[in-house]
VODO-142200 format. One line per field, with one value per residue (C-alpha): residue number from 1; residue in one letter; y, x, z. Coordinates in nm, 4 decimals. Example, Ala and Ser with C-alpha at 12.3 -4.5 7.8 and 13.67 -1.06 7.14 Angstrom:
// VODO-142200
n: c(1  2) .
res: c(A  S) .
north: c(-0.4500  -0.1060) .
east: c(1.2300  1.3670) .
up: c(0.7800  0.7140) .
//
This chain:
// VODO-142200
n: c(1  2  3  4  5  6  7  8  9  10  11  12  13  14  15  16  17  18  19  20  21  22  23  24  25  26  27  28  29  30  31  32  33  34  35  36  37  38  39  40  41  42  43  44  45  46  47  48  49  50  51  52  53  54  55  56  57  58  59  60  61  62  63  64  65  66  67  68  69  70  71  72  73  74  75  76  77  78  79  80  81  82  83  84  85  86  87  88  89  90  91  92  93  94  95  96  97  98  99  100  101  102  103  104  105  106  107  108  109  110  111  112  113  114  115  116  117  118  119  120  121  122  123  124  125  126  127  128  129  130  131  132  133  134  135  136  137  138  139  140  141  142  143  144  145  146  147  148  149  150  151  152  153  154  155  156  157  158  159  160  161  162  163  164  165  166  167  168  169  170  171  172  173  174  175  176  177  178  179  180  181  182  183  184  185  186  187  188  189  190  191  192  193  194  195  196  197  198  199  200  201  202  203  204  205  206  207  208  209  210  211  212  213  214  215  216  217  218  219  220  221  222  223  224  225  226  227  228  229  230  231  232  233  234  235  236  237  238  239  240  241  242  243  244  245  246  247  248  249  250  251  252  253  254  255  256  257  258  259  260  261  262  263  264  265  266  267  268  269  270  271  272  273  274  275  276  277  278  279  280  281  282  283  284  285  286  287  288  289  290  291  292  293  294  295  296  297  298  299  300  301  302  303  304  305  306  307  308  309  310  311  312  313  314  315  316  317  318  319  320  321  322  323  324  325  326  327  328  329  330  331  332  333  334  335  336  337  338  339  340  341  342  343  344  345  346  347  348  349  350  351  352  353  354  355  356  357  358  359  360  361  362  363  364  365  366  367  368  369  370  371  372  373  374  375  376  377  378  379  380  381  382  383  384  385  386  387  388  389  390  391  392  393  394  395  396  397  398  399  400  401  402  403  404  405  406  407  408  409  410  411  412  413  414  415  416  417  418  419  420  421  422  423  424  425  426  427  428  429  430  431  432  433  434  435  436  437  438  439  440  441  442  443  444  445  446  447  448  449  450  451  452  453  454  455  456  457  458  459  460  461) .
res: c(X  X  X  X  X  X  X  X  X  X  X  X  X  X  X  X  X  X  X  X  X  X  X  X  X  X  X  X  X  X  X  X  X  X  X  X  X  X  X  X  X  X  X  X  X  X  X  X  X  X  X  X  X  X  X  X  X  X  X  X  X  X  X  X  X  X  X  X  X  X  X  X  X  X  X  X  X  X  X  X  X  X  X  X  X  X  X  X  X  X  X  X  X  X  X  X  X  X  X  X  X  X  X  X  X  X  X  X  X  X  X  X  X  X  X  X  X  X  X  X  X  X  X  X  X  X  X  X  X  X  X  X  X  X  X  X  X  X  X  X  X  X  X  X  X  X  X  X  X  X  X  X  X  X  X  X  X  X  X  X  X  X  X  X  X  X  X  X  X  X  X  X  X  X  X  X  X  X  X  X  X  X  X  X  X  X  X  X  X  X  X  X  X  X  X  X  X  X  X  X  X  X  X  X  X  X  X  X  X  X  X  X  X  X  X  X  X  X  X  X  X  X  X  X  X  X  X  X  X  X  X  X  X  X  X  X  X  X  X  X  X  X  X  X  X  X  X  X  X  X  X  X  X  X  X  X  X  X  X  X  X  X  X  X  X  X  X  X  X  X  X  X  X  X  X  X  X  X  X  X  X  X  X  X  X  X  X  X  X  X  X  X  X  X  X  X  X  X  X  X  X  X  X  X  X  X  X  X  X  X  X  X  X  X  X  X  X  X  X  X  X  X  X  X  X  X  X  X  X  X  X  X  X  X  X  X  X  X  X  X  X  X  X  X  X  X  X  X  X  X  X  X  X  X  X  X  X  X  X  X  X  X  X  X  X  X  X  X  X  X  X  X  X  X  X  X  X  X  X  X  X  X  X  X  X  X  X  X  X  X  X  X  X  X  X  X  X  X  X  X  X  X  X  X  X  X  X  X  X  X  X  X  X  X  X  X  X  X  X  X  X  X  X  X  X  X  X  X  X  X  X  X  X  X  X  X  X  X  X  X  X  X  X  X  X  X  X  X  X  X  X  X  X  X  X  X  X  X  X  X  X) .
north: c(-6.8927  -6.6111  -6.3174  -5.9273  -5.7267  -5.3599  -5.1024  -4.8348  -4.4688  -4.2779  -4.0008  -3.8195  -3.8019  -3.5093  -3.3200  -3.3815  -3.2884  -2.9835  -2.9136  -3.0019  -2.7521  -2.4690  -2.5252  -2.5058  -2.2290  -2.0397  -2.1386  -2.0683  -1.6879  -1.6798  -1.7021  -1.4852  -1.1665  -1.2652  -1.2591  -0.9130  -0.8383  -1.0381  -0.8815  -0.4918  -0.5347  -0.7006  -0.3828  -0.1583  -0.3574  -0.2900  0.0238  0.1486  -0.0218  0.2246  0.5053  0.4358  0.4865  0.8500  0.9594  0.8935  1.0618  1.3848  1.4278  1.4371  1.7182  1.9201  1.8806  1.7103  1.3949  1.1254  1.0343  0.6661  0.4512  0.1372  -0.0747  -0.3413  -0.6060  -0.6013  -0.7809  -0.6616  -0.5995  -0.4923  -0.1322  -0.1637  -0.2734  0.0009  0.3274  0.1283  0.0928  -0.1351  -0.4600  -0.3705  -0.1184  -0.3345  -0.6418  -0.5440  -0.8574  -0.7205  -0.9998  -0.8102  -0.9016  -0.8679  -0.4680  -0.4649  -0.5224  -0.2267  0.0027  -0.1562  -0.0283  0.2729  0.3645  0.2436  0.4879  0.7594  0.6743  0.6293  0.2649  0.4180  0.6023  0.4715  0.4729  0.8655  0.9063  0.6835  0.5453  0.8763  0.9160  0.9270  1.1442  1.4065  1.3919  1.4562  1.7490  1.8996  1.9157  1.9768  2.1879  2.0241  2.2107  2.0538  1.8040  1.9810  1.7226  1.8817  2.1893  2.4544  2.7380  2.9381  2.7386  2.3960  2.5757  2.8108  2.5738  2.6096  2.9697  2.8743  2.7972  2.5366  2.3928  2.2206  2.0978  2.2520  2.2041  2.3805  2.4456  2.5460  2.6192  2.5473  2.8609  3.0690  3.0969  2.7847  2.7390  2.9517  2.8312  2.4974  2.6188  2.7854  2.4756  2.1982  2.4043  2.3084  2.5834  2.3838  2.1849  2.1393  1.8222  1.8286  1.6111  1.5256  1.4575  1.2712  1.1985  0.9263  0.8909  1.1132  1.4093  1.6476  1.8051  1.9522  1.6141  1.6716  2.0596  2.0942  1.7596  1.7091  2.0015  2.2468  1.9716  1.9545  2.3262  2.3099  2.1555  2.3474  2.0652  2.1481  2.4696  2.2485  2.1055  2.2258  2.0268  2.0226  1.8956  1.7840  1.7961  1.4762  1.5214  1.5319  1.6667  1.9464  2.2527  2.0627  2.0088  1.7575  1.7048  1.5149  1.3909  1.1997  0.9031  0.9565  0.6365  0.5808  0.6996  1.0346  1.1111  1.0241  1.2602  1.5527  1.5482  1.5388  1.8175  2.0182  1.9259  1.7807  1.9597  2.2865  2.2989  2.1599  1.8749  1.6523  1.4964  1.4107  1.2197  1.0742  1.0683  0.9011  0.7979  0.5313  0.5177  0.7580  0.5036  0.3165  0.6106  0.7739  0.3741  0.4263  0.8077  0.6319  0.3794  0.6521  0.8811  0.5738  0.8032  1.0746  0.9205  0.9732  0.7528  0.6220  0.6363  0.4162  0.5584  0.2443  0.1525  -0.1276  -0.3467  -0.6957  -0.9813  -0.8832  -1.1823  -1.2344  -1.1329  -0.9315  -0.6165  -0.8120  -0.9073  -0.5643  -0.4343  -0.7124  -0.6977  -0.3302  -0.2429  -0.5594  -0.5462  -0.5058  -0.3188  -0.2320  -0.0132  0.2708  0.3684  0.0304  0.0251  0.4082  0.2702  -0.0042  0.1992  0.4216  0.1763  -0.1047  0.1405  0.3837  0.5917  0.5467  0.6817  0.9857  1.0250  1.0657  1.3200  1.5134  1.5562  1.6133  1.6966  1.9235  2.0878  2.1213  2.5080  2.4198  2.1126  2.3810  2.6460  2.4282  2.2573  2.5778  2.6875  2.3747  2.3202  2.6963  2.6270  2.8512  2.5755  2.2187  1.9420  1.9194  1.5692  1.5632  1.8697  1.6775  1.4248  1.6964  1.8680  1.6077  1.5231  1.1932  1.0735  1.1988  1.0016  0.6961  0.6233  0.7259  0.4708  0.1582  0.2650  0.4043  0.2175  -0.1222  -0.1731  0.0208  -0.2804  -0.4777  -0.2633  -0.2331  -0.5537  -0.3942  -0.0776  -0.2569  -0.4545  -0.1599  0.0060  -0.2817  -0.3898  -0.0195  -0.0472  0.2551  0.2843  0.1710  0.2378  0.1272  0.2091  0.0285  0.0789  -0.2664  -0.1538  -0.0521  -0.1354  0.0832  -0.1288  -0.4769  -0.4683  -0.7160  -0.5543  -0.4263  -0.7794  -0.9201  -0.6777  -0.6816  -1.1028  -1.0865  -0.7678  -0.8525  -0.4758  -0.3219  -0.1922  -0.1733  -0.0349  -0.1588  0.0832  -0.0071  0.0802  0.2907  0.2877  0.4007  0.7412  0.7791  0.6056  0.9976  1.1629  1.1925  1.0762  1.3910  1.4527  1.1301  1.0787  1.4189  1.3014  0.9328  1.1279  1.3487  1.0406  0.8748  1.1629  1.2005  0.8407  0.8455  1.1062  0.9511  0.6027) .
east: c(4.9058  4.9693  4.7467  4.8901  4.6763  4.7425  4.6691  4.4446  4.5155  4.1766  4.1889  4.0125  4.3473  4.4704  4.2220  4.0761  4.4339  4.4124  4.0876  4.2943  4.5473  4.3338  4.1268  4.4482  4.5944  4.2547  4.2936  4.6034  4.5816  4.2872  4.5101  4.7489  4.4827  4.3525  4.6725  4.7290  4.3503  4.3542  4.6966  4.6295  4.2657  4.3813  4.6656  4.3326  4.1633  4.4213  4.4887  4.0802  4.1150  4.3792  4.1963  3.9122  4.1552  4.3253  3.9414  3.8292  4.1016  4.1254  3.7131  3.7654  3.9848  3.8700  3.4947  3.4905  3.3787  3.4118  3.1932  3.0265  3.0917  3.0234  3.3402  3.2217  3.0172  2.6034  2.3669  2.0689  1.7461  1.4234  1.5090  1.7373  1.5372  1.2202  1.4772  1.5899  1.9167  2.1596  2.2667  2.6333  2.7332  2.7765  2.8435  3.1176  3.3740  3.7231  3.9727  4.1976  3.9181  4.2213  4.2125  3.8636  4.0432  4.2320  3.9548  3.7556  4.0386  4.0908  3.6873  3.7852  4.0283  3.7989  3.5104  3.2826  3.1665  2.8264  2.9405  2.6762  2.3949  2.4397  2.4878  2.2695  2.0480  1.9274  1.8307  1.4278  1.4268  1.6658  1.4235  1.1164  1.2658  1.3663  1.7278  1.8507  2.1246  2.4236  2.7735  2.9749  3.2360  3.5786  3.6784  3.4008  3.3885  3.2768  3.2164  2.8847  2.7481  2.8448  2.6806  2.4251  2.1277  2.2017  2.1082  1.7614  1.4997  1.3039  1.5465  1.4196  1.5987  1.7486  1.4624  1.5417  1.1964  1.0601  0.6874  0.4595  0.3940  0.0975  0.0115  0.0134  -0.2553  -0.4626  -0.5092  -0.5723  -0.8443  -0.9985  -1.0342  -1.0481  -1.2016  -0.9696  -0.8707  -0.5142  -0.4549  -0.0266  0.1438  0.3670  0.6856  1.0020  1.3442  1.5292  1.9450  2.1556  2.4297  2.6940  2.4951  2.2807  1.9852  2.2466  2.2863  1.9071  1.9050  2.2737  2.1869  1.8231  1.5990  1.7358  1.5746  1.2832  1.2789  1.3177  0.9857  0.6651  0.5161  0.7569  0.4861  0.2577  0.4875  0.6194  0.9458  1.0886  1.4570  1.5378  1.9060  1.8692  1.9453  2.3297  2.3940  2.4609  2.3167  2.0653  2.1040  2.3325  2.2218  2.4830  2.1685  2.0266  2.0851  1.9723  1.7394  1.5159  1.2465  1.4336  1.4662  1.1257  1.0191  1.2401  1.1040  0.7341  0.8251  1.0416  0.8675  0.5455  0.3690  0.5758  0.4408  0.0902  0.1396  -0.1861  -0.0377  0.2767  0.4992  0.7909  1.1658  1.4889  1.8558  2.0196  2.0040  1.7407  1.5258  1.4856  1.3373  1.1326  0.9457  0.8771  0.7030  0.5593  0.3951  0.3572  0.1404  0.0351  -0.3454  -0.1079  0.1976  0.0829  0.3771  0.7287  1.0386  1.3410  1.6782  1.9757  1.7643  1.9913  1.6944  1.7685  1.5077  1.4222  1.5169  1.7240  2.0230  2.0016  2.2286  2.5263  2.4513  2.3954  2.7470  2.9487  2.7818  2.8059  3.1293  3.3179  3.6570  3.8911  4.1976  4.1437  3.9955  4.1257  3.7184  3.6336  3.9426  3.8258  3.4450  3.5696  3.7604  3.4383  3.2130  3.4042  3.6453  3.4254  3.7120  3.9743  3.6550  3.6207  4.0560  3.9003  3.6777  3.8837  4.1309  3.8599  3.5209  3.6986  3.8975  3.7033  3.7356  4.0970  4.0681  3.7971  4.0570  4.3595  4.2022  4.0650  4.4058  4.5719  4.3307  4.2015  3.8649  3.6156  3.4160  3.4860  3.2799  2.9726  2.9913  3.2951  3.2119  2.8845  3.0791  3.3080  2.9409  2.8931  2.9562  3.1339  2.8307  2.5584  2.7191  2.8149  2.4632  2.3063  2.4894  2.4658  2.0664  1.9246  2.1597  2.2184  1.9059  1.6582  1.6834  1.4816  1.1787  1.1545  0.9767  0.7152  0.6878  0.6563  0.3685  0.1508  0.2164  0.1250  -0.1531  -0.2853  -0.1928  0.0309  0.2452  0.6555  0.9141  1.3055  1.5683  1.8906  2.1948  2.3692  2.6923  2.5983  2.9183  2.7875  2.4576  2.4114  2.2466  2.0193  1.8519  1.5937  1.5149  1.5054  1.2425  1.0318  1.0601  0.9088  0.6918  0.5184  0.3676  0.6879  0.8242  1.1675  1.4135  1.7453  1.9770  2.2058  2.5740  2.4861  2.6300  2.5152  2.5145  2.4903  2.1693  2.0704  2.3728  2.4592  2.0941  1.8890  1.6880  1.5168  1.5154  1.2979  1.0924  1.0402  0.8931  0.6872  0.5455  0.5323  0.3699  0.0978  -0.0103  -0.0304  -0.2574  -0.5034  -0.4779) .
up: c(-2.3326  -2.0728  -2.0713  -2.0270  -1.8316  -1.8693  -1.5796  -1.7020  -1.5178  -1.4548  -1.6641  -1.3557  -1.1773  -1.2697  -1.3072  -0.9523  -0.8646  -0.9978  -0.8068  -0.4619  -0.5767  -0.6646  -0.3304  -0.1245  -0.3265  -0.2406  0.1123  0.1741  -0.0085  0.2588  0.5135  0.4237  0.3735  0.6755  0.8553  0.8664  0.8920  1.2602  1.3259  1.2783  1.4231  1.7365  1.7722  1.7166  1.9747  2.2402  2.0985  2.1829  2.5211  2.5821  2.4439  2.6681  2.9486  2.8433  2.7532  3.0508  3.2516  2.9585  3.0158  3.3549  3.3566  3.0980  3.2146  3.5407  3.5142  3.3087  2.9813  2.9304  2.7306  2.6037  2.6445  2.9062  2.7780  2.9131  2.8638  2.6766  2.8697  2.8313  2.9494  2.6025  2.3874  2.5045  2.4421  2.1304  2.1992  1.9125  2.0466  1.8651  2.1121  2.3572  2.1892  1.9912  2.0453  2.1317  2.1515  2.4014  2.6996  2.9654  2.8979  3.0559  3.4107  3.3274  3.2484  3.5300  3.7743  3.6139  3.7329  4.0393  4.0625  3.9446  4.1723  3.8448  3.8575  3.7896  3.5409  3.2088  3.4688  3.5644  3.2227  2.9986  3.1977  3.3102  2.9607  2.9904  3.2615  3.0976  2.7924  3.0051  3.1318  2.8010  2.8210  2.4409  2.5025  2.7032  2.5718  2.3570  2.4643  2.4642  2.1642  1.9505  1.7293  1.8859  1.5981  1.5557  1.3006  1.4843  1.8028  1.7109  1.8046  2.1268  2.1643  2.0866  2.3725  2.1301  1.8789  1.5630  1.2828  1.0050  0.7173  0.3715  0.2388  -0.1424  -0.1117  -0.3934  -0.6526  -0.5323  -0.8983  -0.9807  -0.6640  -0.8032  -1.1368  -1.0031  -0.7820  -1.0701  -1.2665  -0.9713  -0.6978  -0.4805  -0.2032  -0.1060  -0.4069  -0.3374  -0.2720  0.0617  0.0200  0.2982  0.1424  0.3727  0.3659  0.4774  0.6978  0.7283  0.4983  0.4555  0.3050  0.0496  -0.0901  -0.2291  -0.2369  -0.4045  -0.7007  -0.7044  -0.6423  -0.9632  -1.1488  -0.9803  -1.0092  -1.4490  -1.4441  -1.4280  -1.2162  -0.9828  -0.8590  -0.7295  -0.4566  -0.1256  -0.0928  0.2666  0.2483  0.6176  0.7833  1.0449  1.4112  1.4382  1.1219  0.8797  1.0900  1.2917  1.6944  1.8263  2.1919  2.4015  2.6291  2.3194  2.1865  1.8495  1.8214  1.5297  1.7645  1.8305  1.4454  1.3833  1.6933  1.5820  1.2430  1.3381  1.5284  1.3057  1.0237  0.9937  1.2856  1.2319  0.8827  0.9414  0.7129  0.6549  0.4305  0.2326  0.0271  0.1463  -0.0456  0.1291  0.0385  0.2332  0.6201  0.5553  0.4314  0.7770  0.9213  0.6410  0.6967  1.0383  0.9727  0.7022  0.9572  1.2115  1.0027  0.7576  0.6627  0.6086  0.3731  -0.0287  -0.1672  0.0226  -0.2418  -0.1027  -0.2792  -0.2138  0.1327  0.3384  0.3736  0.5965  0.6659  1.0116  1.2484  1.5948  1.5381  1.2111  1.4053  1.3608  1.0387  0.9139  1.1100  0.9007  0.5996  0.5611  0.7381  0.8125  0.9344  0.6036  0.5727  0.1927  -0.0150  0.2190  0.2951  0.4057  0.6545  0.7739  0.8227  0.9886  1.2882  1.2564  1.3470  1.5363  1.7404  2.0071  2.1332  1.7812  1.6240  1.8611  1.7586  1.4553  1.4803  1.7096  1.4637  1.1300  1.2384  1.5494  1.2953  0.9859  0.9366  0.9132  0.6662  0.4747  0.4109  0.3541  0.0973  -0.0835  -0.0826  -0.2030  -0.5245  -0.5323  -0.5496  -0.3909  -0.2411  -0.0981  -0.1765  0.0064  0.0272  0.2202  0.4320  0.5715  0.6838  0.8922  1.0941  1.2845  1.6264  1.7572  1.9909  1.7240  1.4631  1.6891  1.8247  1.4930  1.3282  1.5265  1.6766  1.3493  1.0820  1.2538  1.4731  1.2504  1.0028  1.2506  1.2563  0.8500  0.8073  1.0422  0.9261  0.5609  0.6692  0.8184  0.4675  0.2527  0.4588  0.4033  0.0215  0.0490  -0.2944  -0.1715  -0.4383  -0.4173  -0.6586  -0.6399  -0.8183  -0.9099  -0.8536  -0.5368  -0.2955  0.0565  0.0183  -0.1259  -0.4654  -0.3655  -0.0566  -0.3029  -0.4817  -0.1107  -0.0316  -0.3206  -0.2540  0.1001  -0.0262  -0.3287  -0.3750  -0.3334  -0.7194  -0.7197  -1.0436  -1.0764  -1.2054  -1.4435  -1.3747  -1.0803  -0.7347  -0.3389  -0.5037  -0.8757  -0.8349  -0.7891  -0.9074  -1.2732  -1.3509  -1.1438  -1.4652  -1.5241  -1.1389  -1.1277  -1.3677  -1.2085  -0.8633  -1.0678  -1.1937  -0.8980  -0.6864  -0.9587  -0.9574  -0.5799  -0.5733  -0.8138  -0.6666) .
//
């Protein structure tokens, strides 16, 4: 009697199959967003190469000699790393290395092989002379308000101050016996702003409540923006800002001590005045703060974490060429930040408003080389000294707050978890729904009344 054997098919056939085919269907729509990404950012690449060229031969016309810039590759020394200079502005890769001949001969040609020596490297001697007040580059605005600094023998920043009642001193003194009973606290912006993004959302909050008397608020525009100075000898390092507001600000005002408040970017530098003047600080509050584990490296992984190469949304693809592209980016703010008393009144008379935005007028007073070196030696290589500056204030028990917005896309939501996970003491508030800026905008009333809180328990810690 024969047997029948009968061939069982796994039932795990097809649906491994259709694990294959959803792999390679990922893969391959990988490939095709990426194709155009590596095609239009190559064109870019050559296209900046090119730029580098016409700059260099425009700035020495219009001002006799050429500006620096940071186009050939160098490798990082200790001279670097002492200024504070970002590793990304000279390691930008550029996939079009064959251009670099070009601009190589092109300096030739000039007679300015020296060129980022007798301009950058001259850097420390220029600032121990004092020199603030080098003219504008011909590619820069040059109104009064974009200029008026420079008519000043000391410049200091732009600070919008709101001094504590006198009445409300008084009582206090009465009751407490104290003879200087008000609380000093520094507002500090992000990138691209100004103090109007506290003074214009924030502070007629703050003003509502009567708590608000007992506080002299000092709401600080940053070197390089709004109406502060933008020195072409600087090269706006997180030791710069921290100088400029110590001396705009903290000695200016005679501040023993304060509290500190900061959105964004702002964040890496209100840490290190925090560390600077750690007896002094009262309480640090972090607003959306792009906080990295500090380790080698971590400068490149800030640049393509927060403005990777993408051609979409439209203000990823703009940061992008802002941050990857030295002289595309300089394009740019010839034709905006140049022009912004032009872009000002057209758009008044295209939506008849009587005022623009704010938000998109701080973008427009800035300068290309104070925004430039801001962003890749405050924003990029700041991150590095945070863990530092953290550990001073923790070891000193000083009072760190973050507040994150989970729909946060300028910042990863999770730089304030990552924080709070390396620094234990660090309290950190997840806002619901919020992004880089609602976290403050749309909520100012229960914002003012989370400092006031804040500010008082600091004190009587």
């Amino acid at each position: 009697m024969s047997t029948m054997v009968v061939a069982k098919i796994p039932t795990s056939l097809p649906l491994s199959s259709s694990i294959l085919l959803r792999k390679w269907t990922r893969k391959c729509t990988k490939i095709l967003i990426s194709a155009p990404n590596f095609l239009v950012f190559s064109y870019l690449d050559f296209l900046d190469s090119v730029f580098c060229v016409v700059y260099k031969y425009l700035d020495l016309l219009m001002e006799g000699e050429a500006s620096p810039c940071y186009c050939r590759s160098k490798n990082k020394s200790d001279e670097d790393q002492e200024i504070g200079i970002s590793e990304t502005l000279h390691g930008r890769p550029n996939k079009l290395k064959e251009m670099i001949d070009l601009i190589q001969f092109v300096e030739k040609l000039l007679n300015i092989n020296k060129v980022f020596e007798a301009g950058y490297g001259d850097f420390k001697e220029k600032k121990k002379v004092g020199i603030h007040r080098l003219g504008n580059r011909w590619s820069d605005c040059g109104c009064d308000s974009c200029t008026s600094w420079m008519k000043v023998d000391d410049p200091k920043l732009h600070v919008v101050v709101k001094e504590a009642s006198s009445k409300a001193m008084r009582e206090d003194s009465k009751e407490n016996g104290n003879t200087n009973s008000s609380e000093n606290v520094i507002f500090i912006h992000g990138i691209l702003s100004s103090s109007s993004f506290w003074t214009k959302t924030l502070f007629p909050k703050l003003y509502e409540s009567e708590k608000c008397d007992n506080y002299n608020m000092f709401a600080v525009d940053l070197l390089g923006h709004g109406k502060s100075p933008k020195p072409r000898d600087n090269l706006y390092t997180l030791k710069d800002h921290v100088e400029w507001i110590e001396k705009s600000v903290v000695s200016e005002f005679g501040l023993n001590s304060f509290h500190l408040v900061a959105h964004s970017m702002g964040s890496i530098i209100a840490l290190a005045l925090a560390a600077k003047h750690s007896k002094s600080v009262k309480s640090i509050t972090l607003v959306a703060p792009p906080y990295f584990p500090s380790k080698d490296g971590v400068e490149f992984t800030v640049i393509n974490s927060l403005t990777p190469k993408r051609l979409w949304p439209p203000e990823a693809f703009l940061s992008s060429v802002m941050t990857w592209y030295e002289h595309l980016s300089r394009s740019v703010c010839f034709i905006l930040c140049r022009n912004h008393r032009t872009w000002e009144s057209l758009i008044k008379r295209l939506t008849g408003a009587r005022d623009v935005n704010f938000l998109f007028m701080d973008m427009l007073k800035i300068t290309h080389h104070s925004g430039w070196h801001t962003t890749h030696n405050v924003l990029y290589r700041g991150v590095k000294h945070m863990d530092k500056n953290l550990d001073i204030l923790m070891k000193l028990r000083k009072k760190v707050h973050v507040f994150m917005g989970t729909r946060d896309k300028s910042v990863p939501p999770d730089c304030g978890n990552q924080m709070k996970n390396k620094f234990p003491e660090v309290e950190v508030n997840n806002i619901s729904d919020a992004d880089h800026r609602s976290v403050v905008f749309n909520r100012e009333n229960v914002f003012a009344q989370d400092l006031f809180q804040i500010w008082e328990n600091s004190t009587s810690y």
